[in-house]
C-alpha positions as CSV (number, residue, x, y, z in Angstrom):
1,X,0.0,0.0,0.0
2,X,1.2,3.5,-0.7
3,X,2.1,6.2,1.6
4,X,-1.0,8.3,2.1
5,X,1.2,11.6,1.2
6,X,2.1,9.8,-2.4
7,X,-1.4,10.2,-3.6
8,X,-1.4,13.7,-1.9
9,X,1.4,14.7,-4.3
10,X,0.2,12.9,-7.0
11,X,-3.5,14.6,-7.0
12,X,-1.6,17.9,-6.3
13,X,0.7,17.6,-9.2
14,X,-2.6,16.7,-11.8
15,X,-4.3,19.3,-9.9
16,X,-1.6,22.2,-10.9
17,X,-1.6,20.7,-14.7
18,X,-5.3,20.6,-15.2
19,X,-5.8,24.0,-16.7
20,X,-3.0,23.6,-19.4
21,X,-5.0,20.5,-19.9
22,X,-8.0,22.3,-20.7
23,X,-6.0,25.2,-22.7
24,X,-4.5,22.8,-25.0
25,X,-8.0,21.1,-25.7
26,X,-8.9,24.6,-26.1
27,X,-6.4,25.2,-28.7
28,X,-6.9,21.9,-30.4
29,X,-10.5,23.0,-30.9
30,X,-9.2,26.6,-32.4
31,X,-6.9,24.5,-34.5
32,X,-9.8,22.4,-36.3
33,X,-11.8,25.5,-37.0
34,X,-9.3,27.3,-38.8
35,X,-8.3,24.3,-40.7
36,X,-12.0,24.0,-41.5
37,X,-12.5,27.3,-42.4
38,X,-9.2,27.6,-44.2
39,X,-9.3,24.4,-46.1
40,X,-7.4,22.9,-48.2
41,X,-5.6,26.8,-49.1
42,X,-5.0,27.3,-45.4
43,X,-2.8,23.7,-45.6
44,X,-1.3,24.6,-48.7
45,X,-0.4,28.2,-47.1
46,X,1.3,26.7,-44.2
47,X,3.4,24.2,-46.7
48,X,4.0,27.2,-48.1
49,X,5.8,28.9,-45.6
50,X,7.5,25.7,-43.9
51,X,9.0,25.4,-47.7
52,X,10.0,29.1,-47.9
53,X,11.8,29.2,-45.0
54,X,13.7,26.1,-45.7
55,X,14.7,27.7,-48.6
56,X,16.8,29.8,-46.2
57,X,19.3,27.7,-45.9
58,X,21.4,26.6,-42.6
59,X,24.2,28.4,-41.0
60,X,26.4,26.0,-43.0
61,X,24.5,26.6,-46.0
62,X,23.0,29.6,-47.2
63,X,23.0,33.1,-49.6
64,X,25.1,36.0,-48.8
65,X,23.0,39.8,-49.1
66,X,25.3,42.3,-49.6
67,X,25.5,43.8,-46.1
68,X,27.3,40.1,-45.2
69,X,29.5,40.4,-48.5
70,X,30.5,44.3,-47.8
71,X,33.4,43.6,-44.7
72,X,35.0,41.1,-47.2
73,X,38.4,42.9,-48.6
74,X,38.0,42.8,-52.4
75,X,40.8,41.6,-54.7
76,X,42.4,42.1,-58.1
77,X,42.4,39.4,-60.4
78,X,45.6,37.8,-60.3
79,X,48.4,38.9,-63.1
80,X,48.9,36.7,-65.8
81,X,51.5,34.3,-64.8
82,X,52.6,31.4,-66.9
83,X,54.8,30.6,-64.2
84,X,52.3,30.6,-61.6
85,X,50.4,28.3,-63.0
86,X,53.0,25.9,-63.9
87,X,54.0,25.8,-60.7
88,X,58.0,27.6,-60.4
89,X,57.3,30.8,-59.4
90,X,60.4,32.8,-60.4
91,X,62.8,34.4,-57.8
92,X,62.5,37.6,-59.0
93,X,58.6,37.3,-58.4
94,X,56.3,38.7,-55.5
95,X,55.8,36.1,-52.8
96,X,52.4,35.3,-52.0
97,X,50.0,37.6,-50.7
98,X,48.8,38.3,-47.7
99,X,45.8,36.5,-46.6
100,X,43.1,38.8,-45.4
101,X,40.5,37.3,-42.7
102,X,37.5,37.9,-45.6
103,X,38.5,38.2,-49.1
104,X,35.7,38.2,-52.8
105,X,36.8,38.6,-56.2
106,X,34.1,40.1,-58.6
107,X,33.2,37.8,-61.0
108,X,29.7,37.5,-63.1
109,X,26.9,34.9,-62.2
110,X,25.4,32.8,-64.4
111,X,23.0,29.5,-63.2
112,X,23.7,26.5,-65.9
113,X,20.5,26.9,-67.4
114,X,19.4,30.2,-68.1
115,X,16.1,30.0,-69.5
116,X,15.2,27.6,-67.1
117,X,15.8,24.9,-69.3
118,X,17.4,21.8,-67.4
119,X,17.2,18.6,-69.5
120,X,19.5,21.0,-72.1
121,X,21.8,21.6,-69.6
122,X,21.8,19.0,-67.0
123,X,25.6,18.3,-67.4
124,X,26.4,21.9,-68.2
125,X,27.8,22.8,-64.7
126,X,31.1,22.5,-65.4
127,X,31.0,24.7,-68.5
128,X,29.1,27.5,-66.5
129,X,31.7,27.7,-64.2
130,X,34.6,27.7,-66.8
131,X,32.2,30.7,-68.2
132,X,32.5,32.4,-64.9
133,X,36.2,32.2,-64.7
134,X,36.2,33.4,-68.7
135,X,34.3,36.5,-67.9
136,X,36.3,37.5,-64.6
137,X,39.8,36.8,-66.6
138,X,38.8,39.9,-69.0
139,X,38.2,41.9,-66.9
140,X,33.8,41.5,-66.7
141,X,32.5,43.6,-63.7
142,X,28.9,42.9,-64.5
143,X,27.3,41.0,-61.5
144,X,25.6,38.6,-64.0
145,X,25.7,37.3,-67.2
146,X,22.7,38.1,-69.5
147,X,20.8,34.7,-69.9
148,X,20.6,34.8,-73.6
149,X,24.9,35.2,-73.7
150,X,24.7,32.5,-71.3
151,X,23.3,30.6,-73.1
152,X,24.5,30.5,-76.5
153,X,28.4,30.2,-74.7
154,X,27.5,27.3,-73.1
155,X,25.9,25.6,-76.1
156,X,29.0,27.1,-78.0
157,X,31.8,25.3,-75.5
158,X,28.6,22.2,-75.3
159,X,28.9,21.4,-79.2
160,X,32.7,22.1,-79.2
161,X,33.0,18.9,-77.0
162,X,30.9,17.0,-78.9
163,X,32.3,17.5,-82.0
164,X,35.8,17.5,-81.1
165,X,35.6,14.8,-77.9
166,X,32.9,12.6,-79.0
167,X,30.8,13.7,-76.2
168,X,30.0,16.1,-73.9
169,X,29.8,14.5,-69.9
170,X,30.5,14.7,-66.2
171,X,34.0,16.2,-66.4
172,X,36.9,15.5,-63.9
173,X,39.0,18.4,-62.4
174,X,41.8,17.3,-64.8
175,X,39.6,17.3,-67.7
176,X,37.8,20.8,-67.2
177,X,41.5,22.3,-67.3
178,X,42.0,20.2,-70.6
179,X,38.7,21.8,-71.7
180,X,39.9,25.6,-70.5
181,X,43.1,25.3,-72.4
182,X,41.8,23.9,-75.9
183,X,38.5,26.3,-75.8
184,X,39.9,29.3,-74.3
185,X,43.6,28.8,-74.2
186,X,44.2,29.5,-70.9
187,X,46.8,27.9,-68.0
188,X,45.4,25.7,-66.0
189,X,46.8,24.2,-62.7
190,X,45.3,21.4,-60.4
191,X,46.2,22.3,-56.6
192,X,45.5,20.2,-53.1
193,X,42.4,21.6,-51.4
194,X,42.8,22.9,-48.1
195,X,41.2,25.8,-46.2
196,X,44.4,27.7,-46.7
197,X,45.2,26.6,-50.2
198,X,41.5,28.2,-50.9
199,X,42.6,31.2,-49.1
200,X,45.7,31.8,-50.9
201,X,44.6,31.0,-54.4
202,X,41.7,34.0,-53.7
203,X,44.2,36.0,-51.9
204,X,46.3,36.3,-55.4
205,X,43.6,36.8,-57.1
206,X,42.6,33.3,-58.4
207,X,39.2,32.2,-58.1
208,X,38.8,28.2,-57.6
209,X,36.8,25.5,-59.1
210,X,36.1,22.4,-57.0
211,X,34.1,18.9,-57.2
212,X,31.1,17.9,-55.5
213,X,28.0,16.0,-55.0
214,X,24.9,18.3,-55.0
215,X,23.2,16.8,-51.9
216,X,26.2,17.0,-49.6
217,X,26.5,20.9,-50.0
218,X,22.8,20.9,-47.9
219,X,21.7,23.5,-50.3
220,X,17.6,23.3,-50.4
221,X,17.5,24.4,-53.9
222,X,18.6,21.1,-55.1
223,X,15.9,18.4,-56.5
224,X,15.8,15.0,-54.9
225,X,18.9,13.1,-56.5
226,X,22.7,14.0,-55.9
227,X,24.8,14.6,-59.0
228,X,28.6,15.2,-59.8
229,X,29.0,18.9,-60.3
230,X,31.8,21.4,-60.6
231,X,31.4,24.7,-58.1
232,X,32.9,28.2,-58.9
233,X,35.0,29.6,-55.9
234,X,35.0,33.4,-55.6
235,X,35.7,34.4,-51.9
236,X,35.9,33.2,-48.0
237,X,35.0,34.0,-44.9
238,X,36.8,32.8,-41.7
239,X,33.7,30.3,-42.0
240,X,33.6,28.8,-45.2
241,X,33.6,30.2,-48.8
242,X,31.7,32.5,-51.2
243,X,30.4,30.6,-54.6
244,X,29.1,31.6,-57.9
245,X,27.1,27.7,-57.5
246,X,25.4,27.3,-61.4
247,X,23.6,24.2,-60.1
248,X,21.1,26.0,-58.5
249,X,19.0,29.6,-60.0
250,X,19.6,31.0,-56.6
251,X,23.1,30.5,-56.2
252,X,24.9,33.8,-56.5
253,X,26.6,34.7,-53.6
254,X,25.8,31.3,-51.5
255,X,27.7,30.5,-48.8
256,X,29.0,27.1,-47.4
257,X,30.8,26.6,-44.5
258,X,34.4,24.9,-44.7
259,X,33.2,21.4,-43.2
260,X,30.1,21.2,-45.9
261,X,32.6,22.0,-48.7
262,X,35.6,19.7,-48.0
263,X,32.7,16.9,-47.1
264,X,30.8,18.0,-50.7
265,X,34.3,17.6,-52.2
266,X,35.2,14.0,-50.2
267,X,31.8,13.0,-51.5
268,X,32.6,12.7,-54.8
269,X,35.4,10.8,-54.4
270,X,33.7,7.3,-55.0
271,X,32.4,8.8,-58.4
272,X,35.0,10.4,-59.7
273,X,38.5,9.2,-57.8
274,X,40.3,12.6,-57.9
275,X,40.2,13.6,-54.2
276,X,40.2,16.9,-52.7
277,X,41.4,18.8,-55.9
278,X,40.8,22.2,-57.1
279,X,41.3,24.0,-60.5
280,X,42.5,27.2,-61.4
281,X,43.5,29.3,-64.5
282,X,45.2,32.0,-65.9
283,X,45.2,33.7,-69.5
């Protein structure tokens, strides 16, 4: 038998949570009317807003306004530098620069399918990016690329592989420098990926270009299935990196934080067996 001050404590404690009791009844009840009310518009408005602010991203994962992107230090392109690229920098050279807490280059957005037309260019990240890094080595200041130019450069450097490669597909680090130097006779180096080696490359004025798998980068804009793709590297942050991202419409400015990149990068790995690699050029 239980002590007779158990059930004291026990009828005391119900006693104090009666009234939420009856509140959340209450609200219960308010809920159902609305919902009646509402219908199937009110749901739909709710959905609505869950998705919307999903679409915001995550701290690791997310777009940039320009108030985030104004403490960054801005750079100069890096000089053209044959030796720099190969890889035996001269003694007579600069050493590397300084690098800066927060750095961006300004280089013109495009997303991979301008018109909104994805089964054209499903495969056309890694020519987008190259389009990027095209525009920012002459000098573009234009924040984005007009869709129809877009367009008819990626279907340009699109038909060039074809004809000349036999085919135009997913495209290895290695091979998107190949492309770069046959299309637009550029320099083209493949470095380790690290944090700093990220930093540096922006700090001189190089923007990078790095592997992935979509889903691993946690951006919401992505559809349902994770794809190799190429992402265009324009600036960091003590946190992570600033991206020019053609996978996604909304990918100007988007932020990832340096663990989502580096495990975005690792990701592809089993695909495409080239590591933690980056690319960058120079004319």
């Amino acid at each position: 038998m239980p002590a007779p001050f158990a059930d004291l404590t026990y009828t005391r404690a119900h006693a104090r949570r009666r009234p939420w009791a009856g509140k959340r009844l209450l609200l219960a009840l308010v809920a159902l009317v609305l919902v009646g009310a509402l219908g199937y518009g009110g749901y739909r408005g709710v959905q609505y807003i869950r998705h919307q602010n999903a679409l915001k991203g995550t701290p690791a994962s997310h777009s940039l306004d320009q108030t985030q992107l104004k403490d960054l230090q801005q750079v100069t392109p890096g000089v053209s530098d044959r030796a720099l690229i190969l890889g035996s920098r001269p003694s007579v050279d600069a050493p590397p620069s300084p690098i800066p807490s927060g750095a961006i280059l300004k280089a013109p957005y495009t997303v991979q399918a301008p018109f909104g037309n994805w089964k054209f260019h499903q495969e056309s990240c890694e020519e987008a990016a190259l389009l990027m890094y095209h525009d920012f080595l002459g000098g573009d200041t234009r924040t984005d690329i007009p869709a129809a130019e877009a367009d008819r450069d990626l279907r340009a450097m699109k038909a060039w592989q074809v004809q000349n490669w036999g085919s135009e597909v997913d495209l290895s680090i290695d091979r998107t420098g190949q492309l770069a130097q046959a299309y637009y006779h550029y320099q083209y180096k493949v470095i380790d990926i690290t944090e700093t080696s990220i930093k540096q490359a922006i700090a001189d004025g190089h923007p990078v270009i790095v592997p992935v798998m979509t889903h691993s980068l946690q951006n919401p804009h992505y559809g349902p299935m994770t794809v190799y793709h190429e992402v265009f590297i324009k600036g960091y942050t003590d946190k992570g990196v600033v991206t020019n991202d053609a996978g996604v419409q909304e990918g100007k400015d988007w932020f990832y934080s340096w663990s989502v990149l580096m495990g975005a990068i690792d990701a592809q790995t089993p695909k495409m067996h080239q590591g933690r690699v980056g690319l960058i050029l120079s004319q």
